[in-house]
Phi, psi and omega in degrees: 000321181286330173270056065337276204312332183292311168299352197262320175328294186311291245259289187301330164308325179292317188285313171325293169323309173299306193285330183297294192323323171287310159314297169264022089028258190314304182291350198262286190294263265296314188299336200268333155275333166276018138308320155274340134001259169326304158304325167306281183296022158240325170297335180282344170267324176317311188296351182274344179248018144298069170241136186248157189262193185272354165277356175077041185250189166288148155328145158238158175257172196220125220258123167116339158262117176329101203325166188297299191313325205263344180309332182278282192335298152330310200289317184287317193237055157027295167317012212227074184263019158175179169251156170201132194206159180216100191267170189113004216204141171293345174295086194218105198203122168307146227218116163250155153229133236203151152289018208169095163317306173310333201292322183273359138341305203214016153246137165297168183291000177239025141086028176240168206279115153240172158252349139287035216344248176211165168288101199220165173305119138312147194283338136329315193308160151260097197274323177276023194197298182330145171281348204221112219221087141301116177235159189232158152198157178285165178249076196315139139334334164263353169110345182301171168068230165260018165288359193260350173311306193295010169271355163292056106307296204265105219292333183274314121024257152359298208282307194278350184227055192278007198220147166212117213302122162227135188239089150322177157285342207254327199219140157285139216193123162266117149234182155241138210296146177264301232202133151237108225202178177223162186209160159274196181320120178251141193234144207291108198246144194258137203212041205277326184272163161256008154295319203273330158293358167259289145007282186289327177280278202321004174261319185281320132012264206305317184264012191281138198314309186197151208321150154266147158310314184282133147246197189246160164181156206329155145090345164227166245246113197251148178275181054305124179247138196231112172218171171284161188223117197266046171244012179215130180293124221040027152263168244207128170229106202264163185208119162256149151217146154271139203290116160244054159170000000 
């Protein structure tokens, strides 16, 4: 009777083992189609701004009108006020802003439920005029979004991916990295003063992995890039740059 009963243990352990091991499978292929999924429906917005004038040259702007490549895009989603790319990098992503940080969390740029969501403004910003244009995206696991932010830790990185293209509708817009830092939870800092804009670079200054060429000062116009950072509970992994063209 006690080896029955042992076998029977066995037998259900076994039986456990098998349904999990069958569980994460399903889910391992689930992850893996909606990843490409998702990558599929962001190379199709990329391609949509893949536009040229009839001389093959770049757009030009024109002030008070949605630069050309972003005019479809626009048509598709309202919500939508820029680009944003890093070349050399799979990072290339239409920029949403919302009255309401959570939405784009867990929505796409065509307004259905992803869990990658989308790249988007804090609801603060002033993205066509403001000095100070915060963005946010997750830091997928398949590498997607804003995961490819954290190979700035390593400073050789850095030296090669020191400019980051972000494009209003309205304008083309360069900048370059100040600051890389880690954090807890991070919040939209009002930096309106040049005490209080002094006050935030000698705080980001300070915590930054390592020196930047540029430095900063009152009066020019800073990116923030915001994503999670697991090497900390509510952390945050930031990249500053400043607009120089």
């Amino acid at each position: 009777m006690p080896s029955d009963k042992k076998k029977k243990i066995i037998c259900v352990i076994q039986k456990g083992l098998t349904c999990l091991m069958i569980i994460s499978v399903c889910y391992l292929l689930w992850y893996q189609q909606d990843s490409r999924q998702s990558k599929e429906k962001y190379e199709r917005l990329v391609s949509m701004t893949d536009i040229e004038d009839v001389n093959g040259s770049d757009q030009e702007e024109t002030s008070g009108h949605i630069l050309e490549n972003y005019q479809s895009l626009y048509q598709v989603n309202q919500d939508m006020v820029g680009w944003i790319e890093i070349e050399d990098t799979d990072l290339s992503y239409p920029v949403v802003q919302t009255k309401n940080n959570s939405y784009y969390l867990d929505h796409d740029f065509d307004k259905a439920q992803d869990r990658h969501g989308c790249i988007f403004a804090d609801q603060k910003c002033d993205v066509d005029s403001g000095n100070h244009i915060m963005l946010y995206g997750h830091h997928m696991k398949d590498g997607s979004m804003f995961a490819s932010l954290e190979d700035y830790k390593e400073k050789d990185y850095y030296e090669q991916h020191r400019r980051i293209k972000f494009d209003t509708l309205y304008e083309t817009r360069t900048y370059e990295v100040v600051a890389v830092f880690q954090t807890k939870a991070y919040a939209y800092p009002n930096i309106d003063s040049e005490k209080a804009f002094q006050a935030y670079y000698d705080r980001i200054r300070e915590a930054a992995l390592y020196p930047a060429q540029l430095s900063v000062e009152y009066g020019d116009q800073l990116l923030t890039l915001v994503t999670c950072s697991y090497q900390m509970e509510e952390g945050r992994f930031i990249i500053v740059a400043k607009r120089v063209e």
